[in-house]
C-alpha positions as CSV (number, residue, x, y, z in Angstrom):
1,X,10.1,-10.2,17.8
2,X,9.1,-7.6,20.6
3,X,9.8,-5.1,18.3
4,X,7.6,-6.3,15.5
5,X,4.8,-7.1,17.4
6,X,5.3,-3.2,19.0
7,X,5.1,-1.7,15.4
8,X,2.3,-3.7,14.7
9,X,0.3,-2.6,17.7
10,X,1.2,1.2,16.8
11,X,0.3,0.8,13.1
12,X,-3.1,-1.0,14.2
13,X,-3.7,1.5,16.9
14,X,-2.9,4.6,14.3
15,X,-5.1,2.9,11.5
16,X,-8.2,2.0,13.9
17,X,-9.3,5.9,14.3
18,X,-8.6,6.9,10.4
19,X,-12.1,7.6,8.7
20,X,-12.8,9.1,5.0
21,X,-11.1,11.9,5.3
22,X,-8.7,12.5,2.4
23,X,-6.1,13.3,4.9
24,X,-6.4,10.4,7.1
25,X,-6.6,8.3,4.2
26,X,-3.3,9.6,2.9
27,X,-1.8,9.1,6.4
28,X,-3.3,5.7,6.2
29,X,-1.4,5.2,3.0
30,X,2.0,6.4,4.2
31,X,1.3,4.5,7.7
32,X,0.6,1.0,5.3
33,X,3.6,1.5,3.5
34,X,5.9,2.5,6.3
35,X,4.8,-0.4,7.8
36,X,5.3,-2.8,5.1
37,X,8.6,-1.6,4.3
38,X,9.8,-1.6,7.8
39,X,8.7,-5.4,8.1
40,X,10.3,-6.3,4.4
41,X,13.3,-5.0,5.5
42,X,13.1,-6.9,9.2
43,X,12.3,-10.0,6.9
44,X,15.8,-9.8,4.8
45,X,17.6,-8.7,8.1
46,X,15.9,-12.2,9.9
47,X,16.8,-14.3,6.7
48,X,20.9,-13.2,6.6
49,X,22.7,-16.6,6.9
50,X,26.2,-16.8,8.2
51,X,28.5,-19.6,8.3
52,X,32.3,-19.5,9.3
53,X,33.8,-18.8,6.0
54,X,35.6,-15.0,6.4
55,X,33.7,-14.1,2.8
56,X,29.9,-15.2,4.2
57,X,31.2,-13.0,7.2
58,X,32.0,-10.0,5.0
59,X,29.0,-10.5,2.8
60,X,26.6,-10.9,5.3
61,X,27.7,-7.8,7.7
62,X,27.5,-5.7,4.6
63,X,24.1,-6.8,3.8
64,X,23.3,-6.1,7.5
65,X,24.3,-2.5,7.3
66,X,22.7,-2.5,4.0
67,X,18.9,-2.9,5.5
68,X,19.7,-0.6,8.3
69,X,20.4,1.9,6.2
70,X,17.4,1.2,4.7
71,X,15.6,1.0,7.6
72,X,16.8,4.5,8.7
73,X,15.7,6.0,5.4
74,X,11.9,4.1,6.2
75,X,12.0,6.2,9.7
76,X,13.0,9.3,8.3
77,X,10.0,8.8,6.1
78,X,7.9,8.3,8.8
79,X,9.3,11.0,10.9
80,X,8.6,13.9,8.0
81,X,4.9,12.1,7.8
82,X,2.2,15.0,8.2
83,X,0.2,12.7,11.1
84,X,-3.8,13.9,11.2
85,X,-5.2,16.4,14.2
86,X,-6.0,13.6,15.8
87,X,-3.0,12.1,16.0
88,X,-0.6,14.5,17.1
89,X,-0.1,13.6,20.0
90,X,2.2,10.8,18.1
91,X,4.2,13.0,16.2
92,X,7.1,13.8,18.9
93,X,7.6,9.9,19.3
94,X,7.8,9.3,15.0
95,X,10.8,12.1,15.1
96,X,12.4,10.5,18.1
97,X,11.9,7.1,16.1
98,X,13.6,8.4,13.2
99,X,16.6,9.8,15.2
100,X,17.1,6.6,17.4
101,X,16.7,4.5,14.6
102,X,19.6,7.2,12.4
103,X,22.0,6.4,15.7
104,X,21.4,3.2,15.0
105,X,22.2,2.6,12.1
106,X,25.7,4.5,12.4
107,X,26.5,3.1,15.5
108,X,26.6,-0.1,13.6
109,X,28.4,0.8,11.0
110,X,31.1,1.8,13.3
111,X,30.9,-1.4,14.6
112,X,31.2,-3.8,11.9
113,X,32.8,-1.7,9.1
114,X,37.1,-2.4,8.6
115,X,35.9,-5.9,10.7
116,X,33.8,-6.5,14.2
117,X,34.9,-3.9,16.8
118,X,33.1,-5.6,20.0
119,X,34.2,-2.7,22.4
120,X,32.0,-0.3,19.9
121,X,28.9,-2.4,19.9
């Protein structure tokens, strides 16, 4: 939940400042969509049932590392995004977002791929 409501505030805060500049409007439009996307994909990830059954185990882990690899292609997408002048100063932390977020995601999949390894997570 804190990390929606944190990716909110920074797509609200990068929005606020945009104007009718061609180019902040096309950063508005790849901010929008990241954004979207990135809260889709936290929507599917919050709606993955489990119950005890071995095959809702195996189903639901792969659909898990499904929408984080997903979710690592959205923040490489927002890590190549060409952020306005004004905005620069954001740039550093939407690379570094894109490379925690590519750890991530492999981390888990060393995890939970061949079954649960708890001393990996």
């Amino acid at each position: 939940m804190k990390r929606k409501l944190l990716l909110a505030a920074v797509c609200l805060l990068l929005l606020s400042g945009c104007g009718e500049n061609p180019i902040n409007a096309k950063f508005d439009s790849e901010i929008n969509a990241f954004c979207e996307s990135v809260s889709a994909i936290g929507e599917k990830i919050d709606a993955i049932q489990v119950d005890a059954e071995e095959n809702s185990i195996r189903y639901a882990t792969s659909d898990l590392l499904s929408y984080l690899d997903e979710l690592e292609v959205e923040f490489m997408k927002f890590s190549n995004i060409d952020f306005p002048e004004e905005f620069d100063y954001l740039e550093d932390m939407a690379d570094e977002a894109g490379r925690y977020m590519t750890e991530a995601a492999a981390s888990y999949h060393k995890a939970y791929e061949d079954g649960y390894h708890q001393e990996i997570e």
